[in-house]
N, C-alpha and C positions, 0 to 999 in steps of 0.2 A: 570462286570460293564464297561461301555465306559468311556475313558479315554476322559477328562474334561481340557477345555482351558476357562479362564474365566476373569471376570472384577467385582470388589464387592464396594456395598455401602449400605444407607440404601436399606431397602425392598419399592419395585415400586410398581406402584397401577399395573401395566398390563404388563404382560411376555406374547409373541406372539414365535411359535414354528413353525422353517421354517424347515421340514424336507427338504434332500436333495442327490441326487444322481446323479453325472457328469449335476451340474447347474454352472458353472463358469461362462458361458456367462453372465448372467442374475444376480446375488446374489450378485454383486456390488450395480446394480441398484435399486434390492431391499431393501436392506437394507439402504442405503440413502433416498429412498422413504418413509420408515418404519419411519425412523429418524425427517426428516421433517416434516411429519404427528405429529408424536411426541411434535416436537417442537412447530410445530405451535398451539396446543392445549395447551403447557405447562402441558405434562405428560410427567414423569423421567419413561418412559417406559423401559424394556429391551427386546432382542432377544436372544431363544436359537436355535440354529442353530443343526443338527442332521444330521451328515453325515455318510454314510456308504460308508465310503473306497472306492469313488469316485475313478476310474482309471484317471479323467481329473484335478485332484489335485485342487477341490472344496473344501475340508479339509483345503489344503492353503491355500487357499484364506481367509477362514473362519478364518483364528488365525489370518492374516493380518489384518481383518477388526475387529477384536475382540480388537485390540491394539485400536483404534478408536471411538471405539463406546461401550456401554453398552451391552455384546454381553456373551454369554456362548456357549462353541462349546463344543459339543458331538464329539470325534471319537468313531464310531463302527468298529466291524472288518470287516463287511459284510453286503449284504441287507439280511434283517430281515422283511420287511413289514412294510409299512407304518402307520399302526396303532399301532406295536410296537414302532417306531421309535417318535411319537405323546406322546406315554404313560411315552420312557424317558423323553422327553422334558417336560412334565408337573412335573415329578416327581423331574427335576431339577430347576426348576420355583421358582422365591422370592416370587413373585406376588399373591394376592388374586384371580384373576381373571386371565384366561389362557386363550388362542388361538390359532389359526391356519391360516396361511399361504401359500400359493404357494412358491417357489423362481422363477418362471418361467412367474412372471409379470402379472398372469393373473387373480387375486385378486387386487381389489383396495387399496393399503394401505391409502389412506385418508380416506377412510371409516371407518378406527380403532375408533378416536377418538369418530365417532358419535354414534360406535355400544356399546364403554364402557359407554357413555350418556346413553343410551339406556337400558341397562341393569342396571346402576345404579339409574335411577330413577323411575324402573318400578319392580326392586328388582325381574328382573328376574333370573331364573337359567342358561338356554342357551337362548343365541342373536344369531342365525344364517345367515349370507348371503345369498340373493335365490334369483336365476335365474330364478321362474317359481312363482311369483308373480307379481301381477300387479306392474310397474316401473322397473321389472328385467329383464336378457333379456341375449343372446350371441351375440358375434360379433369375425367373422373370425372363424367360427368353422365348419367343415366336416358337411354336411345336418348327414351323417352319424352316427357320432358320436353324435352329438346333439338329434337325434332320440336313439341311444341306452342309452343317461343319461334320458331323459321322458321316456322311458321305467322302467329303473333302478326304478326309484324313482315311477313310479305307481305302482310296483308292492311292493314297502315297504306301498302301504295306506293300512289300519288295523293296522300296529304298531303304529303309528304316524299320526298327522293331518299336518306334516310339509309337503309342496308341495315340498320343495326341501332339503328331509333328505341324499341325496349322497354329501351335500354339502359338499366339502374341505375349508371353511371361515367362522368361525365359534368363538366366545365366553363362556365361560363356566365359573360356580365357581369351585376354584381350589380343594375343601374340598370336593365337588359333584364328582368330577372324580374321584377321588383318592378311593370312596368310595366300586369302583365296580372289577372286575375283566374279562378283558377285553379279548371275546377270538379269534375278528378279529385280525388276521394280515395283512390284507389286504387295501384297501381302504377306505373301508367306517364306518370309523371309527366315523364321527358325528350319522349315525346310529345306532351304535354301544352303542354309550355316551347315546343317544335320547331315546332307549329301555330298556338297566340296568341298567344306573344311576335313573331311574324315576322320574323325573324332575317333579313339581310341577306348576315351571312357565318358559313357551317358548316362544321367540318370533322370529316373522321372518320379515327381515327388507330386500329391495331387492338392487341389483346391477347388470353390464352388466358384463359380464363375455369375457375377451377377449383370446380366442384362440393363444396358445404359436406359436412364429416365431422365438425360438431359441431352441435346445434341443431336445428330443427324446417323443412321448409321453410314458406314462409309463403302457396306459391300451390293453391289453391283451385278449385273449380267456380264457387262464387259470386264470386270476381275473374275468372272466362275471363267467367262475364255482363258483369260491370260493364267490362268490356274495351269486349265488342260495344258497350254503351249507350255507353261512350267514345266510340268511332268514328264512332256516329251523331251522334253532339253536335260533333265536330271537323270533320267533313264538313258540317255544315249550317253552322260557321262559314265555311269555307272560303266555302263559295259565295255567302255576304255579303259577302264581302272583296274589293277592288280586287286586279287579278294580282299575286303576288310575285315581282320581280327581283332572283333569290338566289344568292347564290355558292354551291358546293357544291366541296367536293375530299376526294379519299382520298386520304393518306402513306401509305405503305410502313414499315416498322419503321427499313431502313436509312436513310429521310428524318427519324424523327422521333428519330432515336439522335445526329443531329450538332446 
């Protein structure tokens, strides 16, 4: 088990889970960000924070800011993958309702508030952030790299009707995740939730996605493999499974702002 730095009260309507690996630059500013957002909605939210033994002493910083704020920090000994690192975090979660985050600023944190709106009065199961919905959008990202995530994510349509299931920002019920047994370790882990959790009600609400200017990025040749072998493992699920009768809908910004 990772060894656990933490802050306790009642149980929060919304525990949001910043995995993290040499983000020091950045994981001040989100986390204040997080907070505000919070505040300004007048939700007792918390953050769990997931670090793996960060060489830039991002772990530190994490217990610093833990004394501060409503904050639960994960040490791991090591990276393990980001979707394991997702599944601690949920499993250490108060919260009914779990999330995901960037620490590298490139997720809106004001958009928390409106995506827990969101999912609570629409009694959905996952609220997703998507980049490839009308009002969504990149800003400051590689033509490159923006071309291999529309890749990414065309090649998940037939599991999903999400246009943007590689999303890292993401809402979920906490009792739905917990349900399944997850066997990405890798990145894409809302697709992951999206296919064996089988979610009944999903929604996708959009945002611009801004391109990190601190930090390393974390995607890889050896993650676009472990993609493919993804796929083929979700796809062979599928075709085990009785059909799913699933709600799906896209908001608009001016739907998900009132």
């Amino acid at each position: 088990m990772p060894a656990a730095s933490e802050t306790t009260s009642a149980s929060p309507p919304l525990s949001i889970v910043v995995p993290t690996y040499n983000e020091r630059d950045r994981l001040p500013d989100l986390v204040s960000s997080v907070f505000d957002a919070y505040e300004s909605a007048h939700i007792d939210g918390e953050l769990i924070i997931v670090d793996d033994n960060s060489p830039d002493g991002t772990g530190a910083i994490a217990d610093d800011l833990a004394r501060r704020h409503r904050i639960t920090v994960l040490h791991r000994a090591g990276k393990a993958g980001l979707g394991t690192a997702v599944i601690d975090g949920f499993n250490a979660a108060n919260a009914p309702i779990v999330g995901v985050i960037d620490a590298d600023m490139s997720h809106p944190p004001p958009l928390l508030p409106r995506m827990l709106a969101v999912m609570q009065r629409s009694a959905a199961d996952i609220v997703i952030g998507s980049r490839y919905i009308p009002g969504g959008g990149t800003h400051n990202w590689p033509t490159g790299r923006l071309a291999m995530s529309r890749l990414a994510c065309f090649m998940a349509r037939g599991l999903t009707p999400v246009r943007d299931a590689t999303s890292g920002f993401f809402l979920i019920r906490r009792d739905l995740a917990r349900t399944v047994r997850i066997s990405a370790g890798g990145f894409k882990i809302c697709l992951e939730l999206l296919v064996r959790c089988r979610p009944a009600s999903v929604v996708e609400v959009p945002y611009v996605f801004e391109g990190r200017t601190a930090g390393d990025s974390k995607m890889n040749m050896r993650e676009a493999m472990g993609y493919l072998e993804q796929l083929r493992d979700l796809r062979r699920f599928v075709r085990a499974q009785p059909p799913l009768r699933q709600g799906y809908r896209r908001l608009t910004a001016d739907e998900i702002a009132h």
